[in-house]
Chimera marker file (.cmm) of the C-alpha trace (Angstrom):
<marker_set name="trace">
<marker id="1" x="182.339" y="-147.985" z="25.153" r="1" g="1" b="0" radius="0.5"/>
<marker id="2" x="182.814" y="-149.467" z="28.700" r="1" g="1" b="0" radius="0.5"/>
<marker id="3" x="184.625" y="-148.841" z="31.681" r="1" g="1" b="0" radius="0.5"/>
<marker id="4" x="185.296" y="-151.526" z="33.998" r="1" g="1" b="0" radius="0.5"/>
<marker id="5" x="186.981" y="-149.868" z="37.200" r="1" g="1" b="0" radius="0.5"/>
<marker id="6" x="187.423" y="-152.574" z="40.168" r="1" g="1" b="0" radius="0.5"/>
<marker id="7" x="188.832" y="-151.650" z="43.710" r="1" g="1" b="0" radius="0.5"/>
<marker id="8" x="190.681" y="-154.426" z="45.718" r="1" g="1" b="0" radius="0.5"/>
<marker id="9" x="192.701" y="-154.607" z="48.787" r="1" g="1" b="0" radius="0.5"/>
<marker id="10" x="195.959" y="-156.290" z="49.388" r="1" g="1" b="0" radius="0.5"/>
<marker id="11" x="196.681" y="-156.093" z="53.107" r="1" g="1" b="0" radius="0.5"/>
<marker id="12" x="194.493" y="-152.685" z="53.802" r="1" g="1" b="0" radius="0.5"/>
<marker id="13" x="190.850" y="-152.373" z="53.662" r="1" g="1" b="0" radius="0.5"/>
<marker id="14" x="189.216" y="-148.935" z="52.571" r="1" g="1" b="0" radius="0.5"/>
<marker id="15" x="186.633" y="-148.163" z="54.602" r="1" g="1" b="0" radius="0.5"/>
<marker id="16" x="184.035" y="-144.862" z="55.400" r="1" g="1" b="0" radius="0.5"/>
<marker id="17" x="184.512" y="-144.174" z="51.546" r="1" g="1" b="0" radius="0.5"/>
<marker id="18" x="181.293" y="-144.943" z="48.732" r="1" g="1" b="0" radius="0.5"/>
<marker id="19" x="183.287" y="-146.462" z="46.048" r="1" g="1" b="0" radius="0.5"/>
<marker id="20" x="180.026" y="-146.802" z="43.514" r="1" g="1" b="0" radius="0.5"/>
<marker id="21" x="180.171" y="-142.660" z="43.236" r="1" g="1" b="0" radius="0.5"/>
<marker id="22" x="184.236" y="-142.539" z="42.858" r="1" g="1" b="0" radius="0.5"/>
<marker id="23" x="184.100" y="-145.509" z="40.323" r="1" g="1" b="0" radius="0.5"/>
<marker id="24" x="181.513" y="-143.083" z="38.545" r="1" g="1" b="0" radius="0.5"/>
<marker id="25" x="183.646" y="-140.308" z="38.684" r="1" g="1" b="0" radius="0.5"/>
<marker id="26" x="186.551" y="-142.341" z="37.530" r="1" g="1" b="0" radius="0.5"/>
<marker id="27" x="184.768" y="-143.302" z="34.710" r="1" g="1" b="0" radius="0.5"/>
<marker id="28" x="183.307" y="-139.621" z="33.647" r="1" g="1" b="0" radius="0.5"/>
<marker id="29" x="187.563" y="-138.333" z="34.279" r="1" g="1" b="0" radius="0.5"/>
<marker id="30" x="188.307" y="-141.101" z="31.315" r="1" g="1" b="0" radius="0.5"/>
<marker id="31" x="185.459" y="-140.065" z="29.054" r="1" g="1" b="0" radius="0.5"/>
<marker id="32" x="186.325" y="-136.917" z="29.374" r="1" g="1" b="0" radius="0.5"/>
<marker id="33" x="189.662" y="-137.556" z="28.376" r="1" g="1" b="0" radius="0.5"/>
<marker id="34" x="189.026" y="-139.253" z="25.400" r="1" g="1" b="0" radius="0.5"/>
<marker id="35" x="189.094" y="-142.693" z="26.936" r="1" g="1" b="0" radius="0.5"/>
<marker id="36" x="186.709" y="-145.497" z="24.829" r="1" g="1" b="0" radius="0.5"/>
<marker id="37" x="187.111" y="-148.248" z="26.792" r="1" g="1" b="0" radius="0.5"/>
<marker id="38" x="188.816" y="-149.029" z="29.937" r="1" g="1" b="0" radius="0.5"/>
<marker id="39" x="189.986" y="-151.851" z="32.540" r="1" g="1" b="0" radius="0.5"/>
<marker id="40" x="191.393" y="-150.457" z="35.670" r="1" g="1" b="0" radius="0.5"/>
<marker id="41" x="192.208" y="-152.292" z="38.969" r="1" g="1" b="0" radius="0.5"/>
<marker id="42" x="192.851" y="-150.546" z="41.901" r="1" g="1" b="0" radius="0.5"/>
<marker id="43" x="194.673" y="-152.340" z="45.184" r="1" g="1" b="0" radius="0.5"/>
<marker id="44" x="195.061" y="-150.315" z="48.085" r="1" g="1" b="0" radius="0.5"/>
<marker id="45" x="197.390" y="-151.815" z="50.536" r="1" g="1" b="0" radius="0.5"/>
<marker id="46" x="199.809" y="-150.363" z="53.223" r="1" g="1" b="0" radius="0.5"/>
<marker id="47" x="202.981" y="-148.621" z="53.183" r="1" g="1" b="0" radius="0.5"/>
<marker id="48" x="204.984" y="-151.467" z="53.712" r="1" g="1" b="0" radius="0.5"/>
<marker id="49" x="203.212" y="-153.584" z="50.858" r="1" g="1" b="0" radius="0.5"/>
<marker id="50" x="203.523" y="-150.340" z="48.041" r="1" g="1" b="0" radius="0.5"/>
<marker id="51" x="206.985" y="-150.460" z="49.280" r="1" g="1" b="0" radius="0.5"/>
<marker id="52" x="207.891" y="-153.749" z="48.795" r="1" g="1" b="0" radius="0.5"/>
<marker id="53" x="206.376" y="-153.502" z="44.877" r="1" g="1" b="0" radius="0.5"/>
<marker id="54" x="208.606" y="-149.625" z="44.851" r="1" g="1" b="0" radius="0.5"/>
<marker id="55" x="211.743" y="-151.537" z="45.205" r="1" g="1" b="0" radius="0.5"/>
<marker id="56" x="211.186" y="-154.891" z="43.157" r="1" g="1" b="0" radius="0.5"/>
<marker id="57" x="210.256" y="-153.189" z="40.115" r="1" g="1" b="0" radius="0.5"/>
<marker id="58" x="210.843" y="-150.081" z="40.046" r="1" g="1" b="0" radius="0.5"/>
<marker id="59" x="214.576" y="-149.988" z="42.253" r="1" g="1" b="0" radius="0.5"/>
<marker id="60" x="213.041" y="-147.036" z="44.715" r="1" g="1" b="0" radius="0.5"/>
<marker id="61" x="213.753" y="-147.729" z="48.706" r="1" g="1" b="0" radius="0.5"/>
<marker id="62" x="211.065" y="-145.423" z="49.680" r="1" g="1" b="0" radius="0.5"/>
<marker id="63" x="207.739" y="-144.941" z="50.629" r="1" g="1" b="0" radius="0.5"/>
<marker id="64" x="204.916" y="-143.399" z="48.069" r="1" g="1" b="0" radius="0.5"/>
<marker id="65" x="201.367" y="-142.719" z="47.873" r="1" g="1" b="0" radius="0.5"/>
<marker id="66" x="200.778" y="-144.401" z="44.500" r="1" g="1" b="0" radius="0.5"/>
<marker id="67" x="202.304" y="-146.474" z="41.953" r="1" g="1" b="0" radius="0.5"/>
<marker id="68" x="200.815" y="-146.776" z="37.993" r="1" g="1" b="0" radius="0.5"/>
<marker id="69" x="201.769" y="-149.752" z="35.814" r="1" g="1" b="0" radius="0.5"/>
<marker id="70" x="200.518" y="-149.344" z="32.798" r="1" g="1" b="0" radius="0.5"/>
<marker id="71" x="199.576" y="-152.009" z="31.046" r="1" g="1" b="0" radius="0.5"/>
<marker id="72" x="197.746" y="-151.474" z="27.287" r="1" g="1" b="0" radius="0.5"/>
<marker id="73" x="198.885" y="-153.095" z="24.554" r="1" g="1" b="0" radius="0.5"/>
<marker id="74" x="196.515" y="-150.802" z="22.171" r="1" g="1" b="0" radius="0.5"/>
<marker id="75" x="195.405" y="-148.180" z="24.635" r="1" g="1" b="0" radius="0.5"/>
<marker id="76" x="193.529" y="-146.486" z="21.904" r="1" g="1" b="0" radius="0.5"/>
<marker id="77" x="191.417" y="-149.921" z="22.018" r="1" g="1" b="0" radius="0.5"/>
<marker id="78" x="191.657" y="-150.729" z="25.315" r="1" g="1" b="0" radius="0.5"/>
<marker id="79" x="193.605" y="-148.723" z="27.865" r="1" g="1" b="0" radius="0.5"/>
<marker id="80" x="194.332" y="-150.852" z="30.651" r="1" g="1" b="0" radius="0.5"/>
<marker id="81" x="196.099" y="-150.410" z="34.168" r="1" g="1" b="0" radius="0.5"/>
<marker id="82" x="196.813" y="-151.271" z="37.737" r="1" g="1" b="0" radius="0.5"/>
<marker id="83" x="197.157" y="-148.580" z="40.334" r="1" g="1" b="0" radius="0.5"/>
<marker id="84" x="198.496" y="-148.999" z="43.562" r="1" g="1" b="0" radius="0.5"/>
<marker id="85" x="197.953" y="-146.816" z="46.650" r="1" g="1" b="0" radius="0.5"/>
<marker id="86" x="199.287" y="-147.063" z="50.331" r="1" g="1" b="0" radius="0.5"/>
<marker id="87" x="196.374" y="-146.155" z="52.399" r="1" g="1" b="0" radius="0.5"/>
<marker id="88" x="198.590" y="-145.210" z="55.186" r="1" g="1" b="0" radius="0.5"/>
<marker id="89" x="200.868" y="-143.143" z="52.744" r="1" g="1" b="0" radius="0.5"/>
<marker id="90" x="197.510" y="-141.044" z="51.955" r="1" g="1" b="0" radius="0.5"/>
<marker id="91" x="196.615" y="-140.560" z="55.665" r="1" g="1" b="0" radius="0.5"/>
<marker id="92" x="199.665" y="-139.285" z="56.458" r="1" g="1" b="0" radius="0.5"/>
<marker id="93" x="200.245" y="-136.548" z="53.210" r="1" g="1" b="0" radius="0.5"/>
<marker id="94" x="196.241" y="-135.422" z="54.365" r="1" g="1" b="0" radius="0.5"/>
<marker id="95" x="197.688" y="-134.803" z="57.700" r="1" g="1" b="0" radius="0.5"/>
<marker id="96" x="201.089" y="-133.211" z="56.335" r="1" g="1" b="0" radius="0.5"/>
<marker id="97" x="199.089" y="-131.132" z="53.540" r="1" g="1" b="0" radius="0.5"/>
<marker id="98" x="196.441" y="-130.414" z="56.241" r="1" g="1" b="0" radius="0.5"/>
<marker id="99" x="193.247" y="-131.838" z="54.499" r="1" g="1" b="0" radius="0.5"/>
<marker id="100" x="190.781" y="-134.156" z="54.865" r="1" g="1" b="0" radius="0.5"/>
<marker id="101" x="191.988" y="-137.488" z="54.026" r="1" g="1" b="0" radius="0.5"/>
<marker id="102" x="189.230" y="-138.399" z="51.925" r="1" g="1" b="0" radius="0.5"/>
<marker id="103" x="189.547" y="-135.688" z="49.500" r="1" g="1" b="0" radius="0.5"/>
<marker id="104" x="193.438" y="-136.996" z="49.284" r="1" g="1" b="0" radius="0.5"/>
<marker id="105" x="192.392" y="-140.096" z="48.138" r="1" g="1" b="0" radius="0.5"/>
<marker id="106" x="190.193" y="-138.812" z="45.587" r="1" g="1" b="0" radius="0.5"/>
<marker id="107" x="192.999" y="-136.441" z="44.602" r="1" g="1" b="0" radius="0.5"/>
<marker id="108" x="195.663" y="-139.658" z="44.333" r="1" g="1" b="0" radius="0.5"/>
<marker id="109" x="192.766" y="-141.858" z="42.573" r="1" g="1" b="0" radius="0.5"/>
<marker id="110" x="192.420" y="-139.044" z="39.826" r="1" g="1" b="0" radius="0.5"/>
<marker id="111" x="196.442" y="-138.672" z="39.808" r="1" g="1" b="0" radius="0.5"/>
<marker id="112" x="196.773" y="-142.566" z="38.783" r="1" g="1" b="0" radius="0.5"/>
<marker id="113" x="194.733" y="-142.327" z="36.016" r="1" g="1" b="0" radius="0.5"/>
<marker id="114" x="195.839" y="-139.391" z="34.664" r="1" g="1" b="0" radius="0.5"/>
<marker id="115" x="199.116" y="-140.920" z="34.352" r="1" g="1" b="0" radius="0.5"/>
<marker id="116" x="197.333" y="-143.645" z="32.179" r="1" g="1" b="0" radius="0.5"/>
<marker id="117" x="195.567" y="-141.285" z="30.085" r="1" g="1" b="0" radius="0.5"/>
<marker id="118" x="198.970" y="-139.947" z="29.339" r="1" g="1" b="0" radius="0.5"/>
<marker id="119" x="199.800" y="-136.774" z="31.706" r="1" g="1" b="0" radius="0.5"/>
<marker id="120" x="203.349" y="-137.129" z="33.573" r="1" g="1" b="0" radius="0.5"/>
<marker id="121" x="205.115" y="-135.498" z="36.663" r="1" g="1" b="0" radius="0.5"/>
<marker id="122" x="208.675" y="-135.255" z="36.684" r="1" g="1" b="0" radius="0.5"/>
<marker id="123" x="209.401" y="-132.082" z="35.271" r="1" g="1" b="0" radius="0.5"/>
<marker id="124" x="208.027" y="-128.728" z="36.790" r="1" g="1" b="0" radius="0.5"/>
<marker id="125" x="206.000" y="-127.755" z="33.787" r="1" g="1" b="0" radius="0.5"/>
<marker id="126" x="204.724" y="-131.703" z="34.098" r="1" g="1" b="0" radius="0.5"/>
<marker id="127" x="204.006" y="-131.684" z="37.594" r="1" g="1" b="0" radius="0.5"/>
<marker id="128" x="202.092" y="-127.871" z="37.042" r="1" g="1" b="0" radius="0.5"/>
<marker id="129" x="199.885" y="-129.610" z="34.436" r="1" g="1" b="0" radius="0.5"/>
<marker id="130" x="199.109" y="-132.823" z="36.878" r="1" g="1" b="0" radius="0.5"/>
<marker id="131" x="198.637" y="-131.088" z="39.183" r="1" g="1" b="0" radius="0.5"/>
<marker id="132" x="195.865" y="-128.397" z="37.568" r="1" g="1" b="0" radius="0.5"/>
<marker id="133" x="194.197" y="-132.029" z="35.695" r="1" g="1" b="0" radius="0.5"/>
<marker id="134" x="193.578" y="-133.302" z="39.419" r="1" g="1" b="0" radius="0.5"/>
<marker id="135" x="191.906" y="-129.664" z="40.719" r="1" g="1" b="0" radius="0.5"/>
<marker id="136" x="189.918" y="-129.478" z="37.650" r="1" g="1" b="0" radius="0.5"/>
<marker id="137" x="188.158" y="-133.264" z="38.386" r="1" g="1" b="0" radius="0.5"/>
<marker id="138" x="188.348" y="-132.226" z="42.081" r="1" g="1" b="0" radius="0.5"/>
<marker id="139" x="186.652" y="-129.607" z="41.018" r="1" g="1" b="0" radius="0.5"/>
<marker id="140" x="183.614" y="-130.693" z="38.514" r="1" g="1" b="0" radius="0.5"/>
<marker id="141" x="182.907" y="-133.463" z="40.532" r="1" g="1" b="0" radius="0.5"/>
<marker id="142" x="182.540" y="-131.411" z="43.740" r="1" g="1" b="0" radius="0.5"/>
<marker id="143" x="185.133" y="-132.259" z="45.836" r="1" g="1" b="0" radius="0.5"/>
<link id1="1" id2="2" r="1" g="1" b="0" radius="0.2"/>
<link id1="2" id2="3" r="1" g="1" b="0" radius="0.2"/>
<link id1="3" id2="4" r="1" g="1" b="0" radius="0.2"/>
<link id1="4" id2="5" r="1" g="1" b="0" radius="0.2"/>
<link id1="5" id2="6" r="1" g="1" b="0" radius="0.2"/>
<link id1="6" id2="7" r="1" g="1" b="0" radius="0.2"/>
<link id1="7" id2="8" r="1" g="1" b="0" radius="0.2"/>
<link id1="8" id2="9" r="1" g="1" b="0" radius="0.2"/>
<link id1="9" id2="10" r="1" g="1" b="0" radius="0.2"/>
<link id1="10" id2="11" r="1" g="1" b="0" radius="0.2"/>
<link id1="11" id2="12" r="1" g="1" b="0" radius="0.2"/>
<link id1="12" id2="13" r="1" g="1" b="0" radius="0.2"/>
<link id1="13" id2="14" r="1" g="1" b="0" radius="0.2"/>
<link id1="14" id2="15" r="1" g="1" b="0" radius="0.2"/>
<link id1="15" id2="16" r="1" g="1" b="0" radius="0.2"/>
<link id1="16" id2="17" r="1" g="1" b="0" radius="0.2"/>
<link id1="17" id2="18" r="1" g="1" b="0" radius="0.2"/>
<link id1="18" id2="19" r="1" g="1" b="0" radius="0.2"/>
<link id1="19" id2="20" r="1" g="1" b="0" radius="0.2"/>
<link id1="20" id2="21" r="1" g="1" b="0" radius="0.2"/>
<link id1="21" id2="22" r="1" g="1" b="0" radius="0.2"/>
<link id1="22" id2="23" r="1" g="1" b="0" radius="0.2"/>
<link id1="23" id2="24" r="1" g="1" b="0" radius="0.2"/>
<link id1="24" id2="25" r="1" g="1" b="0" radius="0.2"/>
<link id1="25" id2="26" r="1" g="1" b="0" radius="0.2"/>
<link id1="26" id2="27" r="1" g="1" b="0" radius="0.2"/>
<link id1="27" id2="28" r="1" g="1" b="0" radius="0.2"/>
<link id1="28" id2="29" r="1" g="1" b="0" radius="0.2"/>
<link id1="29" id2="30" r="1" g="1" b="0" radius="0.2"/>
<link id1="30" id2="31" r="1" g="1" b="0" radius="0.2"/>
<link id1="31" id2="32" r="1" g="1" b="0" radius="0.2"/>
<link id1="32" id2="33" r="1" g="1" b="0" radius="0.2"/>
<link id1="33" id2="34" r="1" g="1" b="0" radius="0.2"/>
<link id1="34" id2="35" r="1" g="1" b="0" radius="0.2"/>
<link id1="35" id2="36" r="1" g="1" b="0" radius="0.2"/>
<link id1="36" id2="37" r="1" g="1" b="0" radius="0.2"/>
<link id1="37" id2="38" r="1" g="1" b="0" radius="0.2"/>
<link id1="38" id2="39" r="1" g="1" b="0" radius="0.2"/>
<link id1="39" id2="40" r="1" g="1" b="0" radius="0.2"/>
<link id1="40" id2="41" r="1" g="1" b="0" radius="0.2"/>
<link id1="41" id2="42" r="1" g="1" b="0" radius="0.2"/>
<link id1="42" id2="43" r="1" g="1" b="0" radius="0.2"/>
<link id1="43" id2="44" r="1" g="1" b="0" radius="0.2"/>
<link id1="44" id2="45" r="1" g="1" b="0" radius="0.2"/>
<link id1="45" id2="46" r="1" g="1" b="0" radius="0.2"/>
<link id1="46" id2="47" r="1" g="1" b="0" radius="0.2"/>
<link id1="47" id2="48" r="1" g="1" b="0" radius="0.2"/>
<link id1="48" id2="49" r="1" g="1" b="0" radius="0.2"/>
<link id1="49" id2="50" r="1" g="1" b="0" radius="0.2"/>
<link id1="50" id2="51" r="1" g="1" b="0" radius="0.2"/>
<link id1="51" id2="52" r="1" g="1" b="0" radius="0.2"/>
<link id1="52" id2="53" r="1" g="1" b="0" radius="0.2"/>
<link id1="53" id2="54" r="1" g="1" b="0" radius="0.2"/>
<link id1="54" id2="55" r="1" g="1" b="0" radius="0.2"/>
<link id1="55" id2="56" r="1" g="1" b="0" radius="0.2"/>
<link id1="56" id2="57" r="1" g="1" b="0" radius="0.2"/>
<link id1="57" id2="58" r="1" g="1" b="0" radius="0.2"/>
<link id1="58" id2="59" r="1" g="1" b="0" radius="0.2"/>
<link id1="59" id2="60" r="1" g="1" b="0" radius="0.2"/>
<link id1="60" id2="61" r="1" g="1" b="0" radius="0.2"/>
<link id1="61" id2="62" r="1" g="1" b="0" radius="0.2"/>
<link id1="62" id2="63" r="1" g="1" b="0" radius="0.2"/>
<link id1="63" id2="64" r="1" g="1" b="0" radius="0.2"/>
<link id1="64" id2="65" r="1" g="1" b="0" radius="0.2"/>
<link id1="65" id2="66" r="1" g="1" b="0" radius="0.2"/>
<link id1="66" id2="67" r="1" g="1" b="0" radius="0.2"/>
<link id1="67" id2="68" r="1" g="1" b="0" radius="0.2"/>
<link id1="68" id2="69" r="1" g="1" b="0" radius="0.2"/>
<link id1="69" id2="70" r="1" g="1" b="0" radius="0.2"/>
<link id1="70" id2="71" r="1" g="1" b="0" radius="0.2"/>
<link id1="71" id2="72" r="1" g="1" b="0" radius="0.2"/>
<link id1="72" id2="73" r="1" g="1" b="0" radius="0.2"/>
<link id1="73" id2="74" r="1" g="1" b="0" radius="0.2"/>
<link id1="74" id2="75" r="1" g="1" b="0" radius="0.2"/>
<link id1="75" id2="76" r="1" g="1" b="0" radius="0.2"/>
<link id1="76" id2="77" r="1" g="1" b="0" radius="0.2"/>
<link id1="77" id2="78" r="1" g="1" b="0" radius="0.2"/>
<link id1="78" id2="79" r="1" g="1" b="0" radius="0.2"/>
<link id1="79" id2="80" r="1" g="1" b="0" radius="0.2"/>
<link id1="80" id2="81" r="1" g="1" b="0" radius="0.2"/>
<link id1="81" id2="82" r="1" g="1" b="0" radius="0.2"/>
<link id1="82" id2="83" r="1" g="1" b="0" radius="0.2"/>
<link id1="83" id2="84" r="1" g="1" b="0" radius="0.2"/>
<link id1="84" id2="85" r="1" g="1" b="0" radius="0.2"/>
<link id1="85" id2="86" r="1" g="1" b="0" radius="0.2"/>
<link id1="86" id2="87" r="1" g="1" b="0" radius="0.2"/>
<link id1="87" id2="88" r="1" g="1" b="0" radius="0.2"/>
<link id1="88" id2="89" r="1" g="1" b="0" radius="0.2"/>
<link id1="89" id2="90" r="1" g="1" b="0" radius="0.2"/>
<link id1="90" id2="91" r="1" g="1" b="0" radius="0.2"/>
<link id1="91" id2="92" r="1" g="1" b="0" radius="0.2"/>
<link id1="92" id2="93" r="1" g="1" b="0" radius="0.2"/>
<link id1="93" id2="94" r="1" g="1" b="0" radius="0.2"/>
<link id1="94" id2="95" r="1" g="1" b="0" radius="0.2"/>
<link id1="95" id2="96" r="1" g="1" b="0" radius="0.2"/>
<link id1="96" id2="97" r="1" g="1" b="0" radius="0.2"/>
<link id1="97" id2="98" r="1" g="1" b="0" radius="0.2"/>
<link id1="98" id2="99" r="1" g="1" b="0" radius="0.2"/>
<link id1="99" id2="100" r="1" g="1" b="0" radius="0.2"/>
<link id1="100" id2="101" r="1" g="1" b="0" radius="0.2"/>
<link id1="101" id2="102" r="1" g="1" b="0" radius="0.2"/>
<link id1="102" id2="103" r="1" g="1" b="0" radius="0.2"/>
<link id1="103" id2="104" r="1" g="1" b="0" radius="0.2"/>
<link id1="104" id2="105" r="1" g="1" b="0" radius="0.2"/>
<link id1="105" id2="106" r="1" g="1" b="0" radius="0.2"/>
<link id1="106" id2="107" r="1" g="1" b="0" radius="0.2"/>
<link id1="107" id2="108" r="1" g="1" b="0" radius="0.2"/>
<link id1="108" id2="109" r="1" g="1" b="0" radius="0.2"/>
<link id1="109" id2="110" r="1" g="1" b="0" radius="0.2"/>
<link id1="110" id2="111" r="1" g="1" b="0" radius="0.2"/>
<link id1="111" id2="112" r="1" g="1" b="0" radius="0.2"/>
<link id1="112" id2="113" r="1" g="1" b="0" radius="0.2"/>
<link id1="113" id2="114" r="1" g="1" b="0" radius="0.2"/>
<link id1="114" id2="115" r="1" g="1" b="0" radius="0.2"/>
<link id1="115" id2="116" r="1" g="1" b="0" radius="0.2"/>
<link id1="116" id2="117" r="1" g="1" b="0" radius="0.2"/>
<link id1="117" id2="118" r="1" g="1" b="0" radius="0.2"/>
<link id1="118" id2="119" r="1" g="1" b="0" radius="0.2"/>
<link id1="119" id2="120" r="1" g="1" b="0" radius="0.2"/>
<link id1="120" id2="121" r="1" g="1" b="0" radius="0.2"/>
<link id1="121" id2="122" r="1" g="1" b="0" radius="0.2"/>
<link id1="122" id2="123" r="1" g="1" b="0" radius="0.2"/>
<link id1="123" id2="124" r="1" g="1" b="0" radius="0.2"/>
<link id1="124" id2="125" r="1" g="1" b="0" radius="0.2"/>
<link id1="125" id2="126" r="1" g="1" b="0" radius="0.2"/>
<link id1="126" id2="127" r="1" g="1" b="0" radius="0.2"/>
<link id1="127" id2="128" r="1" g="1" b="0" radius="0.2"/>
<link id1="128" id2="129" r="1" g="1" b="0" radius="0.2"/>
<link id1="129" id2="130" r="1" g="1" b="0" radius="0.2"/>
<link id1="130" id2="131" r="1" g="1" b="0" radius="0.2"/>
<link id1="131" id2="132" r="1" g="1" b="0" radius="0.2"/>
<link id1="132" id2="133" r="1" g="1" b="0" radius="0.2"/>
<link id1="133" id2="134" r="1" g="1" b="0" radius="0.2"/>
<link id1="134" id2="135" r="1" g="1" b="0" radius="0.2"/>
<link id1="135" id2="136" r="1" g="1" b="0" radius="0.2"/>
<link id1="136" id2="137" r="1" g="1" b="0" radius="0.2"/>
<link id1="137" id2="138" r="1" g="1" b="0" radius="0.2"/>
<link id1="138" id2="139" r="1" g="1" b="0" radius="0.2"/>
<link id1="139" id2="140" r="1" g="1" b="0" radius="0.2"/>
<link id1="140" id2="141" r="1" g="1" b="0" radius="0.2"/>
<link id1="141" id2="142" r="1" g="1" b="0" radius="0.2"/>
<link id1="142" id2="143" r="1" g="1" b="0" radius="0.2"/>
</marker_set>
């Protein structure tokens, strides 16, 4: 049982954030949910970059926070994924949502794999159960 999680960076750099503790709590969030083995890349990049990936595979001419591809072929072996999120995107909902944008991060980190570990967000009563999934790991792993 092994989780590899890996952060990269397209045209963005994260920096003032310890990844080595939010890898850790990554990897507790998947265990806890049942998760056996895992291969997750993260890219953080700008809004313009998420964009550009928004509209060539997904058809959406706007701006988000994050983008999930899953990609498992067995994810009961393997579950497997890449996760974008727009660094400025995330700066901007802290400001908007008035919190520290940090703690939005973490919140959009947990969001991304939730949505590989099965949990959705387009209907209310989808979005209600996201969004109490990304308090409770906000939660246990003090945040």
């Amino acid at each position: 049982m092994e989780h590899r999680i890996y952060f990269n960076y397209s045209d963005k750099k994260l920096t003032g954030i310890k990844t080595t503790p939010l890898k850790n709590n990554i990897a507790s969030l998947l265990k806890k949910e049942g998760v056996k083995s895992s291969h997750i890349q993260y890219i953080f990049c700008s809004d313009e970059y998420l964009l550009d990936i928004n509209k060539q595979f997904l058809q959406h001419d706007y701006y988000t926070d994050i983008i999930t591809f899953d990609l498992s072929d067995n994810a009961a072996i393997l579950l497997e994924g890449e996760i974008y999120i727009s660094i400025d995107r995330v700066k901007d909902n802290a400001k908007t949502q008035q919190t520290d944008w940090k703690e939005e991060l973490k919140r959009v980190l947990y969001h991304g794999v939730l949505h590989l570990c099965g949990y959705k967000d387009k209907s209310p009563k989808d979005e209600k159960q996201m969004r109490a999934k990304e308090e409770e790991y906000l939660t246990l792993f003090g945040e």
